[in-house]
C-alpha positions in Angstrom: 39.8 10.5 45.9 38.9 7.3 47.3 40.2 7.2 51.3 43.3 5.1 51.5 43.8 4.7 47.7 47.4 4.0 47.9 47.2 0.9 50.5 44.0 -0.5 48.7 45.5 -0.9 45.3 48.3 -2.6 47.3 46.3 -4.4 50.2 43.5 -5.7 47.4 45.6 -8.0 45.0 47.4 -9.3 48.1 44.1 -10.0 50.1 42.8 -11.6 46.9 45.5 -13.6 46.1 45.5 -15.4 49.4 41.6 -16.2 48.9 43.0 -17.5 45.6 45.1 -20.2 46.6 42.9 -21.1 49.8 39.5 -21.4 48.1 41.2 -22.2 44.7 40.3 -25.4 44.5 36.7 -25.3 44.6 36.9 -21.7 42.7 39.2 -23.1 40.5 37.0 -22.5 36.8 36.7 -18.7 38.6 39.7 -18.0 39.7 41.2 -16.2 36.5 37.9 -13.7 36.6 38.9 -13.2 40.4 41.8 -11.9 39.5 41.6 -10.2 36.7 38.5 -8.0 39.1 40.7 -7.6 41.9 43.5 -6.4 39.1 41.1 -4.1 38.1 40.1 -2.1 41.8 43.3 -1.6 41.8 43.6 0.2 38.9 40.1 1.9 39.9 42.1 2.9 43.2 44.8 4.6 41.6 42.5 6.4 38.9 40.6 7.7 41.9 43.8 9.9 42.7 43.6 11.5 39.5 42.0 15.2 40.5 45.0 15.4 43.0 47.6 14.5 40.5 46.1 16.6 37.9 46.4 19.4 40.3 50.3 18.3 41.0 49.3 17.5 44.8 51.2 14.8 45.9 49.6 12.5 48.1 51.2 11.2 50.8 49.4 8.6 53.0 51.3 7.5 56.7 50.5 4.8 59.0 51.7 3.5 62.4 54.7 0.7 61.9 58.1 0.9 63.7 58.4 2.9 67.0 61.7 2.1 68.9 64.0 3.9 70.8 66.5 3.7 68.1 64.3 4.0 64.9 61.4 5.1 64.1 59.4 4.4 60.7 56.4 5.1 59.5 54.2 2.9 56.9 54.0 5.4 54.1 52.8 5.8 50.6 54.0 8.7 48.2 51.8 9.6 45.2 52.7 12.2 42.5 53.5 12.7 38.8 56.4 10.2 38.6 54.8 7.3 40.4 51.0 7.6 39.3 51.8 7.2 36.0 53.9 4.2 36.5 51.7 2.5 38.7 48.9 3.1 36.9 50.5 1.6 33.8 52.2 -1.9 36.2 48.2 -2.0 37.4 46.8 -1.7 33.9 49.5 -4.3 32.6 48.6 -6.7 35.4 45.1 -6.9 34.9 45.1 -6.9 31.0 47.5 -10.4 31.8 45.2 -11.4 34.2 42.2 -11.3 31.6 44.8 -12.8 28.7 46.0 -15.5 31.3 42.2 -17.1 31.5 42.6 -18.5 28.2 46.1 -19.0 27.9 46.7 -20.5 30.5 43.6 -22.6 30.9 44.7 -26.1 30.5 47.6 -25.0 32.7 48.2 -27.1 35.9 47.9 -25.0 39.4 45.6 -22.2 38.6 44.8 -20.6 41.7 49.0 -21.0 42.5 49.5 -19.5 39.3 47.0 -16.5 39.8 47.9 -16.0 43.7 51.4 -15.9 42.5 50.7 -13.1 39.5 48.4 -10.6 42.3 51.6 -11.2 44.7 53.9 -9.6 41.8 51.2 -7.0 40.7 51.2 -6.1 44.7 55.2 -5.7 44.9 55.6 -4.0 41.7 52.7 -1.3 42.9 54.6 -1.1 46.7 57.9 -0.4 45.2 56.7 2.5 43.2 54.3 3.8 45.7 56.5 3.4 48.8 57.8 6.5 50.5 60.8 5.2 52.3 63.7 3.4 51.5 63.2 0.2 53.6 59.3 -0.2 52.6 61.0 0.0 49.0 63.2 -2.5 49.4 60.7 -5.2 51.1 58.3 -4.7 48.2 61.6 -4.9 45.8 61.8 -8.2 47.3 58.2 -8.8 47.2 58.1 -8.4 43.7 61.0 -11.3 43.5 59.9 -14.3 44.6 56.1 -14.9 43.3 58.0 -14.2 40.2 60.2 -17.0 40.9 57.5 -19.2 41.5 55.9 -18.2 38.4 58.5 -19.1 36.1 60.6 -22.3 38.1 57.0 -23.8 38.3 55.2 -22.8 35.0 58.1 -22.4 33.0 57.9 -23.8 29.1 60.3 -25.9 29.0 62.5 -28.7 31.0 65.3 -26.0 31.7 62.4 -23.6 34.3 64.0 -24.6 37.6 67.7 -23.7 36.3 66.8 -20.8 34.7 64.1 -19.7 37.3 67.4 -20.1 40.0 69.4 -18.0 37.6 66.8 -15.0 37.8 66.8 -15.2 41.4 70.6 -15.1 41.9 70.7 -12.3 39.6 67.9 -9.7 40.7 68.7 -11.0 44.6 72.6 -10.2 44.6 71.0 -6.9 42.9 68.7 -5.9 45.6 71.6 -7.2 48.4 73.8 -4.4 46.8 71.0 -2.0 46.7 70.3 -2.9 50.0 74.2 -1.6 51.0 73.4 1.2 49.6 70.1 2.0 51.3 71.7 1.6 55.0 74.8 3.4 53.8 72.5 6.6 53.2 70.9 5.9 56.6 73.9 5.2 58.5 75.3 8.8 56.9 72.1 10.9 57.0 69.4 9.4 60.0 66.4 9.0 57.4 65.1 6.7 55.2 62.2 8.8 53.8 62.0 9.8 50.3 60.6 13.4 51.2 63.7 14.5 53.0 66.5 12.9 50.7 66.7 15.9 48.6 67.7 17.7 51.8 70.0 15.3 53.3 72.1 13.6 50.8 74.0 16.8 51.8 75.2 14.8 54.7 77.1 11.9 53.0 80.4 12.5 52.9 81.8 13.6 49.5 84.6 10.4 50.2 81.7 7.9 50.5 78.7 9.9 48.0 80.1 7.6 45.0 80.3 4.6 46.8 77.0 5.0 48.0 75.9 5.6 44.4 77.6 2.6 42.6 75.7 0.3 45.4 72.4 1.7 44.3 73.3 1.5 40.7 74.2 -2.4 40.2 70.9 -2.9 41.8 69.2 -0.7 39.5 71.1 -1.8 36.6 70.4 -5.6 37.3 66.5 -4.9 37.5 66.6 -2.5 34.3 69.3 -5.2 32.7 71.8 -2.8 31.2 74.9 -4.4 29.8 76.6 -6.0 31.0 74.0 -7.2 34.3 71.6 -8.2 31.4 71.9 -11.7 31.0 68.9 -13.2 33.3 66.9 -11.3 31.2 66.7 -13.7 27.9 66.4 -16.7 29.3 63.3 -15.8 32.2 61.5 -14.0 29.1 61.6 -16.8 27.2 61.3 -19.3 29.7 58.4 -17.6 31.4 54.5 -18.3 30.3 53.3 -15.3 28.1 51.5 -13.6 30.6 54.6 -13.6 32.7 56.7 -12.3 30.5 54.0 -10.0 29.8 54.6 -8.4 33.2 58.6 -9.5 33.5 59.0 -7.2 30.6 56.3 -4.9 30.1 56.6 -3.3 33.6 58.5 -4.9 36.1 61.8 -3.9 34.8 60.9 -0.4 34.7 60.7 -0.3 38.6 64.7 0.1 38.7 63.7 3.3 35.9 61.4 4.9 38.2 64.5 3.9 41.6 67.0 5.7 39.1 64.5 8.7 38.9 63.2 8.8 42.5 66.6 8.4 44.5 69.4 9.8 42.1 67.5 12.9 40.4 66.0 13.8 43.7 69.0 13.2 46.1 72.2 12.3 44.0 71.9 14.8 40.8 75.7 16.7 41.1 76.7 12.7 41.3 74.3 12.2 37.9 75.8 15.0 36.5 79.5 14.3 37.6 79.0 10.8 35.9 76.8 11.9 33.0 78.8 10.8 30.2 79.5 7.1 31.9 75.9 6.8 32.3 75.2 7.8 28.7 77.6 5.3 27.3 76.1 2.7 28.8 73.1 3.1 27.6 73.9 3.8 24.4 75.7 0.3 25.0 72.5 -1.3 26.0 71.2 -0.2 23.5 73.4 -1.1 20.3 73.8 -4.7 22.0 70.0 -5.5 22.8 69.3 -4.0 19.1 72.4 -6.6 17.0 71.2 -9.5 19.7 67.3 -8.9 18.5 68.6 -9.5 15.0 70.1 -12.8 15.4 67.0 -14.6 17.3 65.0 -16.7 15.6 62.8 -17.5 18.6 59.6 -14.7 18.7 60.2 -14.3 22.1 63.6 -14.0 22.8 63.9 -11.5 19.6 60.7 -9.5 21.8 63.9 -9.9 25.4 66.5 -9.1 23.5 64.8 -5.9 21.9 63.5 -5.1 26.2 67.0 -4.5 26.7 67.5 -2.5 24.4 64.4 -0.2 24.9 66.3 -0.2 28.7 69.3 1.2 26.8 67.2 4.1 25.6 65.5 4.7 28.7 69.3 4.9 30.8 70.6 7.3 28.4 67.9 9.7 29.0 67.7 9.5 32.4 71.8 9.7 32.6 72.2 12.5 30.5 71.1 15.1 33.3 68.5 17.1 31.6 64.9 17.8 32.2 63.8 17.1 29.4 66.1 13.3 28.9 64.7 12.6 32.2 61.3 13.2 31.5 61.9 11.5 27.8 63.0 8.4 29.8 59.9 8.3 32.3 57.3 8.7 29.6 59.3 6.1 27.4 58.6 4.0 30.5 55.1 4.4 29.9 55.1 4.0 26.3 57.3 0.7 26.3 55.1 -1.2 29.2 52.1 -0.3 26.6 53.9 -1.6 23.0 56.2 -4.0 24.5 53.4 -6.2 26.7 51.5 -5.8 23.1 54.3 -7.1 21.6 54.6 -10.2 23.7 50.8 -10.6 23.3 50.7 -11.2 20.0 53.6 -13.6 20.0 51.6 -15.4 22.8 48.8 -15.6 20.2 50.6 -16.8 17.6 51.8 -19.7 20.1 49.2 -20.1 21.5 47.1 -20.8 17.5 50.1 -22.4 16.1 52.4 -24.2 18.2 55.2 -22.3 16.7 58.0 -20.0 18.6 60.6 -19.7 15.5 60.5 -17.2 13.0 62.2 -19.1 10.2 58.5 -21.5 10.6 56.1 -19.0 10.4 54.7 -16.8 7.3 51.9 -15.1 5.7 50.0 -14.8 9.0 48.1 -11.0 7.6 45.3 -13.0 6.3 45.0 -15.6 8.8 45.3 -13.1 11.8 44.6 -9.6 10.8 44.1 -8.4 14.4 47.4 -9.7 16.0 49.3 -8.4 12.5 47.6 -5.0 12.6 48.4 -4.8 17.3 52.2 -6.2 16.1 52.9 -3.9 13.3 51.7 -0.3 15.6 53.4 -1.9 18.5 56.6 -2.2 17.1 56.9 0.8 14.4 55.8 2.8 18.1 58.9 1.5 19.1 61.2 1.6 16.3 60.1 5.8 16.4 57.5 5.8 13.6 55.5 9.1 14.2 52.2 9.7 14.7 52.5 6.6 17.6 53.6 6.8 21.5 57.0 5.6 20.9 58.3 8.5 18.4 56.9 11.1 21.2 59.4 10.2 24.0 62.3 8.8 22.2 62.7 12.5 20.9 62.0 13.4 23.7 65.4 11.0 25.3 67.8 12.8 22.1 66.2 16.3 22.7 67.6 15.8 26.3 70.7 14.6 25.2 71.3 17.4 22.8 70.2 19.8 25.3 72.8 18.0 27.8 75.9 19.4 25.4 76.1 15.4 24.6 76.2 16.1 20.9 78.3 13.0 19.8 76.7 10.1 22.2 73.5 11.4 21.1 73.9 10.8 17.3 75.5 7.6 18.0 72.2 6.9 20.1 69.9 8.3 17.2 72.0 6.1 14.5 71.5 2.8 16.3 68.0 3.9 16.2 68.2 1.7 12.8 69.2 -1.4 14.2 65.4 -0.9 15.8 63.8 -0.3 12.7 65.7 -3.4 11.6 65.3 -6.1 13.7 61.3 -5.4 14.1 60.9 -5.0 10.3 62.7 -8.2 9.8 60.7 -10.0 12.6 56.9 -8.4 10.8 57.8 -9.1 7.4 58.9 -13.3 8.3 55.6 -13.5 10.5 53.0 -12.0 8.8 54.0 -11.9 5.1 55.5 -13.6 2.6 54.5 -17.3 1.3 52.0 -19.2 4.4 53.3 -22.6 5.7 50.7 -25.3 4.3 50.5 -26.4 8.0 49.3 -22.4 9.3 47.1 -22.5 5.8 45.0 -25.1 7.5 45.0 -24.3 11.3 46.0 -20.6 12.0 43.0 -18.2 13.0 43.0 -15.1 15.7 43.0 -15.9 19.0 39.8 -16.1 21.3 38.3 -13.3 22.6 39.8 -12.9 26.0 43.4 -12.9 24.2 42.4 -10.2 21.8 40.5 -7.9 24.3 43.8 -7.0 25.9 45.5 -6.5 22.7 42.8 -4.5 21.1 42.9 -2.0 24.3 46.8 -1.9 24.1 46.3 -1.2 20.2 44.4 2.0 21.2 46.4 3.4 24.0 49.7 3.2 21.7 47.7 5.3 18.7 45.7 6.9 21.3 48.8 8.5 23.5 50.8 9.0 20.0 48.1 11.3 18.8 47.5 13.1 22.1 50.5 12.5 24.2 49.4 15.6 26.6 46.8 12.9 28.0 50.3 11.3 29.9 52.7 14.1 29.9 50.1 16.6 31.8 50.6 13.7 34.6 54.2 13.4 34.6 56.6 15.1 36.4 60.3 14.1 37.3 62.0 14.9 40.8 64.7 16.9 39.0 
């Protein structure tokens, strides 16, 4: 392993994106290839830790911060099976939007803004899943918040980014603020903020205060994941955002309240899980009914591609509330599996945008012919998650009902696996009115694939979604839940 792993695929998108927007201007035709090369050290960084993980031999790297009378804190970074495998997939993510984003966005005013900005959110998302105490969580939490403001109130699509960009913050902020409640709460009642001893003493929160403490937590979580009914700054900053963005809005960065659900509450709050199982598993199941009937009435590529995140949550909720080993580990590799189809997904409605103009459904047609690469990436990417075997999808959605079988949850879980339909549905409906059926005269004339630095990402995405259905050991021998 590579000294200092952990803080380099942190520290290097950070130091990079302040060279960025400094020397942008007279970089400016570069800065795109900068960034997508400091994306991908990072991701170098955190392969490097492989062996160890293989091995299951967390890593846990400390480093002088906070020493007070009253408190102190060390700077600390926790690697093991839960959070290499999501980091690796936020790094991955970033740096495949990094490479997409030098076409896409090349005509785009404020590059190196716009590229600082996207290694700022790369770095957040990588310290909230790496950090090993609660308050280093929450100040990458809120890292992770405001380049992404940035990135969609200043290179939003349309007239509405500043309203909309406000609405995001508001939302994920008052999240975090709750979060935040909960965070000193557990301090105040146990004397640690370190993820290591929580299992031990969560003990020490009184059984009057546990669910309070709890509920805090959760509306962050649930604002960040966007289960119903905290969902509603999702849509619009998906759709408002540039591609790339929502590439990482989606893809990965609403998994980080996934991987908080899974680090604090199995590990330190699991007879609370377990006391409010069937809550949890409603909700989800919820989630996921809504997300799945909104998908079917959109019309806009994109917001059909939100709608449908939120419902992918919904799956991903159930399995971690239903209090098994197996839901919970369901639910973490379905993490993995939707960052991989999902920022497909919203690649190849980028690409169709990006060669047509077009964002409504009812416009398009007939695109097989015209783009056979983005058809065949679309069509694996969303039967993967609609549960088509032999793809990554199928793999840890039965995973997610196996769990909730296993968890005595009979009745939920069929309700789960019936809405399962509404999947099937929506992104059936959405490949058959893009890609076949009669072609537009205007799409005869203009529509081709996209450059080459749009399909690159999309062709790698393409394989890791068949790749991990086929062999899905390749992730699961990584993974490991705090249970």
């Amino acid at each position: 392993m590579i000294p200092n792993a952990s803080l380099l695929a942190i520290i290097l998108p950070v130091i990079s994106a302040f060279f960025i927007y400094i020397f942008g201007k007279y970089t400016e035709k570069y800065v795109g290839w900068i960034a997508t090369v400091a994306a991908s050290l990072s991701v170098c960084m955190i392969l490097s830790m492989v062996p160890d993980v293989i091995k299951h031999k967390p890593i846990h790297d400390t480093y002088a911060w906070i020493r007070t009378p009253s408190l102190s804190l060390r700077l600390g970074f926790m690697v093991d099976g839960l959070s290499f495998c999501i980091a690796l997939v936020v790094a991955v993510v970033s740096a495949l939007s990094c490479l997409y984003s030098i076409k896409y966005m090349e005509n785009k005013r404020g590059q190196a803004g716009y590229y600082a900005n996207l290694l700022l959110f790369m770095s957040g998302m990588i310290g909230v899943i790496l950090s090993a105490n609660l308050i280093q969580f929450y100040l990458f939490w809120e890292l992770m918040l405001i380049p992404s403001y940035f990135l969609i109130a200043s290179w939003g699509v349309s007239k509405k980014r500043l309203t909309i960009g406000f609405k995001y913050f508001i939302f994920t902020h008052i999240g975090a603020l709750f979060m935040l409640m909960g965070i000193l709460s557990i301090y105040v009642f146990t004397g640690t903020f370190d993820f290591v001893e929580l299992p031990q003493v969560s003990f020490d929160i009184p059984s009057t205060s546990i669910l309070t403490v709890f509920v805090l937590l959760l509306i962050g979580f649930c604002v960040k994941m966007a289960i119903f009914p905290v969902h509603t700054w999702l849509p619009d900053a998906h759709t408002e955002a540039p591609t790339p963005i929502s590439i990482m809005l989606s893809g990965v960065m609403i998994k980080c309240g996934a991987y908080a659900f899974a680090r604090i509450f199995l590990s330190g709050f699991g007879k609370t899980v377990f006391q409010v199982s069937n809550t949890l598993a409603i909700l989800g199941v919820i989630t996921m009914i809504y997300g799945g009937l909104m998908a079917l009435a959109q019309t806009d590529i994109k917001r059909l591609l939100a709608y449908s995140s939120i419902s992918q949550m919904g799956y991903i909720f159930f399995g971690l509330g239903v209090y098994s080993t197996m839901g919970a580990n369901g639910a973490i590799f379905h993490v993995v599996n939707h960052a991989i189809c999902k920022s497909l997904l919203f690649m190849c409605a980028g690409a169709i945008i990006h060669q047509t103009g077009i964002r409504d459904i009812r416009k398009l047609g007939g695109l097989a012919n015209k783009m056979p690469v983005v058809c065949v990436a679309a069509l694996i990417g969303a039967l993967s998650l609609a549960g088509t075997p032999p793809l990554n999808g199928f793999w840890s959605e039965w995973m997610i009902f196996s769990g909730g079988i296993f968890s005595g949850k009979i009745l939920i879980t069929t309700v789960a696996v019936v809405s399962t339909a509404i999947t099937a549905g929506y992104y059936l409906w959405f490949l058959w009115r893009v890609f076949f059926g009669t072609t537009p005269e205007k799409l005869e004339i203009i529509t081709r694939d996209p450059p080459w630095l749009m399909r690159i990402p999309i062709i790698i995405l393409t394989v890791l979604a068949v790749v991990i259905g086929i062999w899905p050991d390749i992730v699961l021998r990584l993974l490991s839940v705090p249970f």
